[in-house]
C-alpha positions as CSV (number, residue, x, y, z in Angstrom):
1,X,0.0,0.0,0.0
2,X,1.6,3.5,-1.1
3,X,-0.3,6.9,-1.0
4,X,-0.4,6.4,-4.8
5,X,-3.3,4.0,-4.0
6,X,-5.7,6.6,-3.3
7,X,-5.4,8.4,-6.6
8,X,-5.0,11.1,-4.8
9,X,-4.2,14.7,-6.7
10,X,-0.2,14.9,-8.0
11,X,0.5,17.8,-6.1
12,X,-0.7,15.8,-3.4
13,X,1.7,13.3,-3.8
14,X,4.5,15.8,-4.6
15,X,3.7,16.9,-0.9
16,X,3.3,13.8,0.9
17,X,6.9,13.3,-1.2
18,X,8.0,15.8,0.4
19,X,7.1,14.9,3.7
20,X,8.8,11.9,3.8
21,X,5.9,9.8,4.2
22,X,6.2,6.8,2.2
23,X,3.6,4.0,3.9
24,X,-0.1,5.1,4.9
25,X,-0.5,4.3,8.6
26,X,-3.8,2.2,9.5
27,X,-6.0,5.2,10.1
28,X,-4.8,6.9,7.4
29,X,-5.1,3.7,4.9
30,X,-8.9,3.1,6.5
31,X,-10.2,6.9,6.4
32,X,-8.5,8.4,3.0
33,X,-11.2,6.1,0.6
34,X,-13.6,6.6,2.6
35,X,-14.0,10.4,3.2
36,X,-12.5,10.7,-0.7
37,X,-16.1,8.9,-1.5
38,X,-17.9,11.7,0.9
39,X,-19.1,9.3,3.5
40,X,-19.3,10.1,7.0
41,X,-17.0,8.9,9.0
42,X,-16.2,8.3,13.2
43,X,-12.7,7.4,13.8
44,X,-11.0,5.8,17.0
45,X,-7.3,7.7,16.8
46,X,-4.7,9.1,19.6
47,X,-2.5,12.0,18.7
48,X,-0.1,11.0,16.6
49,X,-1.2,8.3,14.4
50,X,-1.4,9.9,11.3
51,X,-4.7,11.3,11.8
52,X,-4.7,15.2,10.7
53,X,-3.4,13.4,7.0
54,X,-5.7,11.0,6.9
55,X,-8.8,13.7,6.6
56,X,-6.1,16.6,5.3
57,X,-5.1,14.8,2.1
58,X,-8.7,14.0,1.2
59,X,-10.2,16.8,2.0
60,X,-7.8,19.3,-0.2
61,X,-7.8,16.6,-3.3
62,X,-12.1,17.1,-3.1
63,X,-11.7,21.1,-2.6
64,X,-9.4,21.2,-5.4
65,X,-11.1,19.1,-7.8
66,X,-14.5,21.1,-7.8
67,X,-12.4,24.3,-7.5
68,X,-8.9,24.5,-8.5
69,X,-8.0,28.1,-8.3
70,X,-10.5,29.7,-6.2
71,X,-9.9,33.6,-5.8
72,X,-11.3,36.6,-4.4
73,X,-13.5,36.8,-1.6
74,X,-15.5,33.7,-0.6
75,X,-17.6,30.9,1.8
76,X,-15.4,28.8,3.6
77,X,-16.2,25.2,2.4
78,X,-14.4,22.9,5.0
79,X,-14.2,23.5,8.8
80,X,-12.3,21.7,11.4
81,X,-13.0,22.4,14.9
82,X,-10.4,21.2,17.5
83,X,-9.8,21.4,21.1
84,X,-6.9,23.4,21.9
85,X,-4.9,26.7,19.6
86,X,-2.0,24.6,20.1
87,X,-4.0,21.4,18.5
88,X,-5.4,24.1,16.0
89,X,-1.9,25.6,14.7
90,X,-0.7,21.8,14.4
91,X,-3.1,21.0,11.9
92,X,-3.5,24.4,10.4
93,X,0.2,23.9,9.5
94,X,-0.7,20.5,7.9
95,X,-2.7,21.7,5.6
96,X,-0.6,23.9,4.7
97,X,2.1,21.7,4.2
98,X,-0.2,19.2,2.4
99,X,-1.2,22.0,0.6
100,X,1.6,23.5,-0.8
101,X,1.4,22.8,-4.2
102,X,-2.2,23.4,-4.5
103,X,-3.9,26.8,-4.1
104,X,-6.6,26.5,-1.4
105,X,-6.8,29.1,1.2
106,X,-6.7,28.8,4.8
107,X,-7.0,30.3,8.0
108,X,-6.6,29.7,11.6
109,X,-8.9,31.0,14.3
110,X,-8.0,30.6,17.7
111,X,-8.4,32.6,21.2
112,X,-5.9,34.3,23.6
113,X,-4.9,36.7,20.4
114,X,-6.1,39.7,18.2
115,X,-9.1,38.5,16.4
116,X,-7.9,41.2,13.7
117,X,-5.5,39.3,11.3
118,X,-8.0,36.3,12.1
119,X,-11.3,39.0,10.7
120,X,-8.9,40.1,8.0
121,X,-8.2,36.5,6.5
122,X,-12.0,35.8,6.9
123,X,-12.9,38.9,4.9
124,X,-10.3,37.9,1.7
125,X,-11.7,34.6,1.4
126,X,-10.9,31.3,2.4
127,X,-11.2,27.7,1.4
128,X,-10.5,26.3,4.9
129,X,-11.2,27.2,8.6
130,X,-9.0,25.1,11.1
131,X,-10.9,26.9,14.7
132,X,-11.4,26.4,18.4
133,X,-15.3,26.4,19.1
134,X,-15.5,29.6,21.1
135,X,-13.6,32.1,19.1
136,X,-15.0,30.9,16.0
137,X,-18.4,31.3,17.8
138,X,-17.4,34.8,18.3
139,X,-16.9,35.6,14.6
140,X,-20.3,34.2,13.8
141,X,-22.1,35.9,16.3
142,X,-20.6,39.4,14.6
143,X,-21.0,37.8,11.5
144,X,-17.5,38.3,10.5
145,X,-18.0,34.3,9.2
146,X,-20.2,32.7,6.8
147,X,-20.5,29.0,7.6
148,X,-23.3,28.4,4.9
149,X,-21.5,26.6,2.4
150,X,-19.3,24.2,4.2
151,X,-19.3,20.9,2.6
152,X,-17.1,19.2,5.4
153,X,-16.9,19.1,8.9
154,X,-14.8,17.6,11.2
155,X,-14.5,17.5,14.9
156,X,-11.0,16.9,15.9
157,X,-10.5,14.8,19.2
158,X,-14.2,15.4,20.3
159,X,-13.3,13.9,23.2
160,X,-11.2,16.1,24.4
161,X,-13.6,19.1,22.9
162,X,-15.9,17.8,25.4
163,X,-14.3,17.5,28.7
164,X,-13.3,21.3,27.8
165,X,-16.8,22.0,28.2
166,X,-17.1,22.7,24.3
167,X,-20.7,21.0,23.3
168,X,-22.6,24.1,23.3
169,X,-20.7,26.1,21.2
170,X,-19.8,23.0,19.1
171,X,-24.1,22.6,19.0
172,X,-24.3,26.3,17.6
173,X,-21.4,26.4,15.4
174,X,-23.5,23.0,14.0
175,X,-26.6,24.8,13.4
176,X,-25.1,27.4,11.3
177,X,-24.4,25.1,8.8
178,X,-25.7,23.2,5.8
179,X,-27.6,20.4,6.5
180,X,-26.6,18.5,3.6
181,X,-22.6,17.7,4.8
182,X,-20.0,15.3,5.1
183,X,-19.1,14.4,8.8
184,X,-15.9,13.5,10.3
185,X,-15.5,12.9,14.1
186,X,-12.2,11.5,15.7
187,X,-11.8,10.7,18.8
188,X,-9.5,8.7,21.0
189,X,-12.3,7.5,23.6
190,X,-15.8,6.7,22.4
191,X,-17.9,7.7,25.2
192,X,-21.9,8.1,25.9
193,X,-21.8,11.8,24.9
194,X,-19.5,11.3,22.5
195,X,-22.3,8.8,20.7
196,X,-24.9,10.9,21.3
197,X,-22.5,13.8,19.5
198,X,-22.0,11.8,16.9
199,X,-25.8,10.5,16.1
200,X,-26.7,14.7,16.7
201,X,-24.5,15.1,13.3
């Protein structure tokens, strides 16, 4: 099994190349075909398995083939939502890595910093929103953020999202967007609430 497997996009490649990855690892093996086919998916992951690649890569190679060069302002059409701006900035600076060769925007949105640069990037247009619930929240309520043409969401260690106290916000931040969706939740402990999350979505 190589990344060539997945038919993914040659730029793609080109930055997984780069990257040195050579061998998918088992989440990313499992979830790339899958959430390339726009199916839902729940996956059981810790940190450090490969996960942020294994929704990353497919993810760009779908935004890229309905829109190659996007430009100008425009909706957001992929949102992750993680747990911490440390999380956040990890796999904001995946996709960009991923990303490189390809030329889908995205920005990071995070608390504990100016919101301006964060408003700024919003107002030129982006492709991709990597965000903590509450600040991300924050933009929507001043509706600095228009959420109404994501096509993919993903909730990064929802586990984790919810011992932080995160489900309302995550709840809100849910209703804002359009019904019709693909759904990607990973987490590395499949609890009660984290069911009940995932059957809400």
């Amino acid at each position: 099994m190589s990344f060539e497997n997945f038919e993914l996009n040659p730029a793609l490649l080109r930055a997984v190349a780069d990257a040195g990855y050579t061998v998918p690892t088992p989440i990313q093996a499992r979830a790339i075909p899958i959430v390339l086919a726009g199916q839902d998916l729940q996956g059981a992951a810790q940190t450090g398995t490969g996960k942020t690649a294994a929704f990353a890569l497919p993810i760009l190679h779908r935004l890229d083939a309905a829109q190659s060069a996007p430009r100008g302002p425009r909706a957001p059409r992929a949102l992750v939502l993680v747990p911490t701006r440390e999380l956040a900035a990890q796999v904001a600076e995946s996709f960009k890595d991923l990303g490189r060769h390809l030329k889908q925007r995205g920005a990071l949105i995070y608390g504990g910093v100016s919101p301006k640069p964060q408003v700024k990037a919003l107002a030129e247009g982006v492709d991709i929103i990597v965000a903590t619930p509450g600040r991300l929240l924050d933009h929507l309520q001043m509706k600095l953020v228009d959420l109404s043409r994501i096509e993919v969401l993903v909730l990064d260690e929802a586990d984790r999202m919810l011992d932080m106290g995160f489900i309302r916000p995550i709840r809100r931040l849910i209703a804002a967007l359009p019904r019709q969706r693909q759904n990607l939740l990973f987490s590395a402990t499949f609890s009660t609430e984290i069911r009940e999350l995932a059957r809400g979505i």
